[in-house]
C-alpha positions as CSV (number, residue, x, y, z in Angstrom):
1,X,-6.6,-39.3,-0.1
2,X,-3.0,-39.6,1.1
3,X,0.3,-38.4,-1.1
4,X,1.3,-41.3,-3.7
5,X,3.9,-40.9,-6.5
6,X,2.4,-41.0,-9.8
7,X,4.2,-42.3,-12.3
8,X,3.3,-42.4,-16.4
9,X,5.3,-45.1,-18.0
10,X,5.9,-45.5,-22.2
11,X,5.8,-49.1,-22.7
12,X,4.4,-51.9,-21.6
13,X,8.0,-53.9,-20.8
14,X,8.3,-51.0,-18.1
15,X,5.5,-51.4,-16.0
16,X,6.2,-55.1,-14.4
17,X,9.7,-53.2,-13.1
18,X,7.6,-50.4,-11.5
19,X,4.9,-52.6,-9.3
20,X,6.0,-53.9,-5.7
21,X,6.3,-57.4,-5.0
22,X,4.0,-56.4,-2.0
23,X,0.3,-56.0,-2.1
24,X,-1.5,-52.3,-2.1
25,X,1.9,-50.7,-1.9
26,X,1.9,-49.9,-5.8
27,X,-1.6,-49.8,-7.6
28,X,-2.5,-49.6,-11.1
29,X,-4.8,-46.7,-12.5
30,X,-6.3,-47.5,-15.8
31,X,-9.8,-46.3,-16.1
32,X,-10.0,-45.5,-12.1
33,X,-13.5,-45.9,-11.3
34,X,-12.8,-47.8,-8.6
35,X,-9.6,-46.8,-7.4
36,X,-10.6,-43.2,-7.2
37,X,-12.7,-44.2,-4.8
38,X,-11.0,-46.5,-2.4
39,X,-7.8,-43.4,-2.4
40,X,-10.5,-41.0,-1.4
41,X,-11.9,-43.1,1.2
42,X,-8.3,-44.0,2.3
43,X,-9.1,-48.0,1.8
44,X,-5.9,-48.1,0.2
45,X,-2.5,-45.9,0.7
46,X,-0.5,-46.8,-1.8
47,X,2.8,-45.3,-2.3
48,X,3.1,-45.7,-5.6
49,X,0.1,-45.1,-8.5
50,X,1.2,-46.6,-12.0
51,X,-0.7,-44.8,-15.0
52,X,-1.5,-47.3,-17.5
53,X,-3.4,-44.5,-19.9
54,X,-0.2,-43.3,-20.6
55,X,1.3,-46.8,-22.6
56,X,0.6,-46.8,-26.0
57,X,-1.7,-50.3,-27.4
58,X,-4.1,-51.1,-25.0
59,X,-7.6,-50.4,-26.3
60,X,-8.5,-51.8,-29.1
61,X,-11.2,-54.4,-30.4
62,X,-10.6,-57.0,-33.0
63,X,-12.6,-59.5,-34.5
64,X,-10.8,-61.5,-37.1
65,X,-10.8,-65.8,-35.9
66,X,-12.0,-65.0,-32.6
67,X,-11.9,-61.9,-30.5
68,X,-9.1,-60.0,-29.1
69,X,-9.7,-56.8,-26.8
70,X,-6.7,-54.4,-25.1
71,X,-6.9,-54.6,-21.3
72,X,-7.5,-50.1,-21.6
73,X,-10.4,-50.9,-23.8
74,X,-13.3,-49.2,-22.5
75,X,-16.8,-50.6,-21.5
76,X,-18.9,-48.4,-23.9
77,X,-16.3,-49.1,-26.6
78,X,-17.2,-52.6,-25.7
79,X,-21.4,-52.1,-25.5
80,X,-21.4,-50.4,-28.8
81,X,-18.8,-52.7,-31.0
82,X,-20.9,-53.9,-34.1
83,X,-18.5,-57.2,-34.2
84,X,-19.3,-57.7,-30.3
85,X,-22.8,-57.4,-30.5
86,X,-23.5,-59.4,-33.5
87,X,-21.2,-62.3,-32.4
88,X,-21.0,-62.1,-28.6
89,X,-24.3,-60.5,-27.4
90,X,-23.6,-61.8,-24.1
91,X,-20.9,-59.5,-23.5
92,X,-22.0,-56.7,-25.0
93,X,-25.2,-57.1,-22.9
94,X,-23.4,-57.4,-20.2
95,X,-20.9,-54.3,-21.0
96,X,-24.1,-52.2,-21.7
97,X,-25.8,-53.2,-18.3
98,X,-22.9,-51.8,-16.5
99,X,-23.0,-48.7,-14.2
100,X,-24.0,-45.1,-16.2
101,X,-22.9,-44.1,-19.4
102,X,-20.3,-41.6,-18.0
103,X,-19.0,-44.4,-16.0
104,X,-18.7,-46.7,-19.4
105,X,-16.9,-44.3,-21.1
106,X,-14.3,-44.4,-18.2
107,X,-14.0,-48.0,-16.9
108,X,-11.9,-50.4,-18.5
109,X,-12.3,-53.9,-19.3
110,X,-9.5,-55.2,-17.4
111,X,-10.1,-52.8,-14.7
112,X,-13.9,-54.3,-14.7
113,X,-12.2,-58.0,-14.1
114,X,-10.2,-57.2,-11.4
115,X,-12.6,-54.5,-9.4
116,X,-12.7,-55.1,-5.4
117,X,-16.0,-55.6,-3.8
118,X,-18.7,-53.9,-2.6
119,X,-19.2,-55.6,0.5
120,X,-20.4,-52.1,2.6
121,X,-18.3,-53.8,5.4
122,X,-15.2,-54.1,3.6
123,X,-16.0,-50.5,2.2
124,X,-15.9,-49.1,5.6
125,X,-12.8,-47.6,6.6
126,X,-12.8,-47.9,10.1
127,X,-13.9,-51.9,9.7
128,X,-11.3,-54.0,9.7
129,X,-13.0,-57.3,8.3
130,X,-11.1,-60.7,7.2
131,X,-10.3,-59.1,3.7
132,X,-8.7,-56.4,4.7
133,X,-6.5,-58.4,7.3
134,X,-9.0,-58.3,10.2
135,X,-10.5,-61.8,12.0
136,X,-14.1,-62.4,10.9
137,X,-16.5,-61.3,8.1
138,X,-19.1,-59.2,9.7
139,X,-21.5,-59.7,7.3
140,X,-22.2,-63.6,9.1
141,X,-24.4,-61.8,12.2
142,X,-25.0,-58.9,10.6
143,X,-26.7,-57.1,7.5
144,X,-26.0,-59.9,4.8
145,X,-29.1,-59.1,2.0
146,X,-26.9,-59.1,-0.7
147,X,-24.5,-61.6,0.1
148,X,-23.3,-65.1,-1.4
149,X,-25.7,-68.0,-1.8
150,X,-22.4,-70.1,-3.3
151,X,-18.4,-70.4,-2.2
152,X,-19.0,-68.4,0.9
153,X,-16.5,-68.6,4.0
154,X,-14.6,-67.6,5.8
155,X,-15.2,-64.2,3.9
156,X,-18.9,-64.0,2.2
157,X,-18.5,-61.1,-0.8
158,X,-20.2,-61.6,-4.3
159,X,-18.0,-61.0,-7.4
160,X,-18.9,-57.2,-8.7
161,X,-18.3,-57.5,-11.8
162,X,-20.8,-58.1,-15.2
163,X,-17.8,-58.7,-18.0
164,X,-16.9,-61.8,-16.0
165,X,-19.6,-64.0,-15.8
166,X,-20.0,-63.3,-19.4
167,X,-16.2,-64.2,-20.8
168,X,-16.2,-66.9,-18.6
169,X,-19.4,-68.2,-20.4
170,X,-17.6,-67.4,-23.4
171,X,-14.6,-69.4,-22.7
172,X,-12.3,-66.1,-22.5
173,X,-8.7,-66.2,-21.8
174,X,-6.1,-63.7,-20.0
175,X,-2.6,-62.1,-21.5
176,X,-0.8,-61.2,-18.4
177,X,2.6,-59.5,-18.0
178,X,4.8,-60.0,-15.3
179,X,8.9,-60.2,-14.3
180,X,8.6,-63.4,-16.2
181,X,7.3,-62.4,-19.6
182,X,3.9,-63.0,-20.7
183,X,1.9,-65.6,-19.6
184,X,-2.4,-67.0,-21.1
185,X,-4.0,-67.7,-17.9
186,X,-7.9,-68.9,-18.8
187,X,-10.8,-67.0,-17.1
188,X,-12.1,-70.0,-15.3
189,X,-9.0,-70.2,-13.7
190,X,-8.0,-66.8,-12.8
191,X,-11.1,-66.5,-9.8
192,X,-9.9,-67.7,-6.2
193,X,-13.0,-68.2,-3.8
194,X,-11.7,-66.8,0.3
195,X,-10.7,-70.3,1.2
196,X,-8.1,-70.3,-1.2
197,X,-6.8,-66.4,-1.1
198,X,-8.7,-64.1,1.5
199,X,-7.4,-61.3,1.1
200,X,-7.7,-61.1,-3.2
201,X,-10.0,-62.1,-5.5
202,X,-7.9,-63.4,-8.5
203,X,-4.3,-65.4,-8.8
204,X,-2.1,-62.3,-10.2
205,X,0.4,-61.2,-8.3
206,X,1.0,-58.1,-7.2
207,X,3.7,-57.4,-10.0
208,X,1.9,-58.9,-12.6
209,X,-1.1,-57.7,-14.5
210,X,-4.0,-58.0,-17.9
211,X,-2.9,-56.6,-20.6
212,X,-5.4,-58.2,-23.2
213,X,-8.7,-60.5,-23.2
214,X,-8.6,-63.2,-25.9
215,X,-12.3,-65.0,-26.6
216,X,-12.7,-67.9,-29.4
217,X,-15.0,-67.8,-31.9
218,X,-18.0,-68.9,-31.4
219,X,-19.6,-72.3,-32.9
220,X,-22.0,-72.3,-35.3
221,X,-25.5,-71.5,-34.4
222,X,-24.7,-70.3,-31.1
223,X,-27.2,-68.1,-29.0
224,X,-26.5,-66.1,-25.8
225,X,-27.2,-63.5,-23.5
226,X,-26.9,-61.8,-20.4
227,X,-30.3,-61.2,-17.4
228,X,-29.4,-58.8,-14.5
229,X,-31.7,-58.1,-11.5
230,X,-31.2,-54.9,-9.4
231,X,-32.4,-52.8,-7.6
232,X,-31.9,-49.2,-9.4
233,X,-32.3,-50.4,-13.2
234,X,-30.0,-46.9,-14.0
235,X,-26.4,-47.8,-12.3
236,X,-26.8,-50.6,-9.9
237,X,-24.6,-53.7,-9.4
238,X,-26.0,-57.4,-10.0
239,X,-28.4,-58.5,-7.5
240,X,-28.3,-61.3,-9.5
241,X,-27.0,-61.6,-13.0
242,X,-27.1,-65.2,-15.6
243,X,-24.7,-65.3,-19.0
244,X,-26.0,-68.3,-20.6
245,X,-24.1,-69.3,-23.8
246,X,-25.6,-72.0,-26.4
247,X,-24.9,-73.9,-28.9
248,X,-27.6,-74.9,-30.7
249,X,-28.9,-77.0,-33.4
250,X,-32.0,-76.4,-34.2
251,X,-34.4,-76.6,-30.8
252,X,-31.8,-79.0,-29.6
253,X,-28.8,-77.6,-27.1
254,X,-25.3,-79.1,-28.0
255,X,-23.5,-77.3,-25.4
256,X,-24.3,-75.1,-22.5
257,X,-22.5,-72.9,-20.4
258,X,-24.5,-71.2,-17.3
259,X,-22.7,-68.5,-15.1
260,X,-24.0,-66.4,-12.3
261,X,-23.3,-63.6,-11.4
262,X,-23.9,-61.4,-7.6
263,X,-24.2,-64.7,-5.7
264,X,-20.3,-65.8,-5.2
265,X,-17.2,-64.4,-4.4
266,X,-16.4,-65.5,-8.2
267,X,-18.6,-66.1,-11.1
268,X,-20.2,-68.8,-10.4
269,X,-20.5,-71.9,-13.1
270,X,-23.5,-74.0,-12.5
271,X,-22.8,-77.3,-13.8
272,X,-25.7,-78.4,-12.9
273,X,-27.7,-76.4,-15.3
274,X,-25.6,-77.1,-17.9
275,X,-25.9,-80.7,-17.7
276,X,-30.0,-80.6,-17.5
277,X,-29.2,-79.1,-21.1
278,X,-26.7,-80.4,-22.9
279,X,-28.2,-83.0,-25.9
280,X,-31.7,-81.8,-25.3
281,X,-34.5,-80.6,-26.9
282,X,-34.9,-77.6,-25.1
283,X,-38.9,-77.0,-24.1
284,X,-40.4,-75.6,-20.9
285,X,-40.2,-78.6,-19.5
286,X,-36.2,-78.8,-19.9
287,X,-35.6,-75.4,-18.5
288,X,-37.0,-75.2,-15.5
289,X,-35.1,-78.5,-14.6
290,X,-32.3,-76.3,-15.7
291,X,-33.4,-73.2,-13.1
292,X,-33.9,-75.8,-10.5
293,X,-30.5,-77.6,-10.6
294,X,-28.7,-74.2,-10.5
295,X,-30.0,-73.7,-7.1
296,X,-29.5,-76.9,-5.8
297,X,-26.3,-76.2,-3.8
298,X,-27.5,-72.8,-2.4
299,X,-26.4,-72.0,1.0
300,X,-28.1,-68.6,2.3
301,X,-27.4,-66.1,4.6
302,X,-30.2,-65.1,7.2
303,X,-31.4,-62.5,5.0
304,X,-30.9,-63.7,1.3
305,X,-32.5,-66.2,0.9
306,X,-35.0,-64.6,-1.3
307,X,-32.1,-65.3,-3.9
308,X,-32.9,-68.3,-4.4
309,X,-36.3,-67.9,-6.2
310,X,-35.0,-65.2,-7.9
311,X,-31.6,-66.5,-9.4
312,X,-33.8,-69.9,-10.4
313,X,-36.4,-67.3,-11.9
314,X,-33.5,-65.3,-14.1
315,X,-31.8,-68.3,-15.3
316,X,-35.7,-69.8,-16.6
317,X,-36.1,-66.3,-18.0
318,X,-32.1,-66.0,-19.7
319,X,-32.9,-69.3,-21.3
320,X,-36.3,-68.5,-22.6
321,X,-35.0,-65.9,-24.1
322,X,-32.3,-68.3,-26.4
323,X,-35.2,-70.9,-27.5
């Protein structure tokens, strides 16, 4: 870990004023799961580390017309929310599949939306791949078992993170703060695949940042919930993951919403799926149409292809467990 200035601001209007207009030269510590880690593998030198524990307002949980949560909130206030898990199961599912239960009690939601992947190449800090301003992704001729079946090139990373695929399922929206004010950015839209921004993941700049995650209400007689696959049941990241969100009336599906999870460099929305269900009578029949059309675009690596069976066999079993 190399020397950085910490600095502990008071209020939230300060901290757009402290960030650099540059990338990685001024970093953000709110729960610091991850960014512990990158500063004591020198992945990142910043010169500057920002302390958001120490602004007043940003964990809290409310549930009054929909629900609002602070950016600081953590992921085992999240998991254990009575409001959260008996009106959005999917995301406390999710929040309660995450990591270890020392690690819940330290991440933070908005840290969990914006957490850098796990690529082992990218992790490596004597490999300079495409995302970390190198010229190729080294996971195309080499070990690539847990890479993307979806939105891959020119850099082939899944999306880390379980709160995402499940507030995107949810139809979740962003509060960020920046030099200009506030701004609602939508989940769906805050994900850029490589092609579109190689060396970052979402559409904030460096300046700007979450302060809160807004979520509507759901519709009546709406179901949902959230499958993960890995490999260590106790801490691991998705293998593969499915949020499936429902709305149902009766046996029959009004509205579906289908997102993956550890098989894009974004969570991935299979409209697809959610077409084989929307106005239907949902049956066995129905779903596996459903598990078949959201692997209809996969494009695997040499050695992950076995995702395939697998993410058609978790979104069958994520949709079973709704009927």
């Amino acid at each position: 870990m190399v020397n950085f200035e910490l600095i502990n601001p008071k209020t939230l209007e300060s901290v757009p004023s402290l960030l650099s207009k540059k990338w990685d030269e001024t970093m953000l510590l709110a729960g610091g799961t991850d960014l512990l880690d990158m500063l004591k593998e020198r992945l990142v030198r910043p010169q500057r580390v920002v302390n958001l524990k120490s602004v007043p307002g940003l964990s809290y949980i409310k549930n009054g017309a929909g629900l609002e949560m602070g950016a600081l909130t953590t992921i085992a206030e999240i998991a254990e929310h009575a409001s959260v898990r008996k009106n959005f199961a999917v995301l406390a599912e999710a929040a309660e599949s995450i990591a270890t239960p020392q690690l819940r009690n330290m991440g933070t939601l908005g840290g969990n939306l914006c957490q850098r992947p796990r690529c082992w190449y990218f992790r490596a800090k004597d490999i300079v791949c495409i995302k970390k301003g190198g010229s190729k992704c080294y996971a195309v001729d080499g070990l690539n078992k847990y890479h993307c079946l979806f939105g891959g090139g020119p850099s082939f990373i899944v999306h880390p993170s379980d709160s995402a695929p499940a507030l995107m399922a949810l139809g979740a929206s962003l509060d960020v703060l920046g030099p200009q004010g506030k701004e609602e950015i939508a989940l769906e839209d805050f994900y850029e695949l490589p092609l579109d921004n190689i060396r970052r993941e979402h559409i904030l700049q460096p300046n700007q940042f979450i302060t809160a995650v807004r979520v509507p209400q759901p519709a009546p007689g709406t179901k949902s919930t959230y499958l993960k696959f890995r490999e260590k049941q106790s801490l691991d990241f998705a293998i593969v993951s499915v949020a499936a969100v429902l709305q149902m009336e009766g046996k029959v599906c009004r509205k579906a919403s289908v997102v993956l999870g550890g098989v894009a460099p974004i969570p991935w929305r299979v409209e697809a799926a959610e077409a084989e269900l929307n106005g239907k009578q949902l049956n066995a029949e129905v779903i596996a149409k459903a598990a078949n059309a959201a692997v209809a675009n996969a494009n695997p690596m040499t050695q992950n292809a076995y995702k395939i069976q697998l993410t058609k066999v978790m979104v069958r079993r994520a949709l079973e467990r709704l009927v």
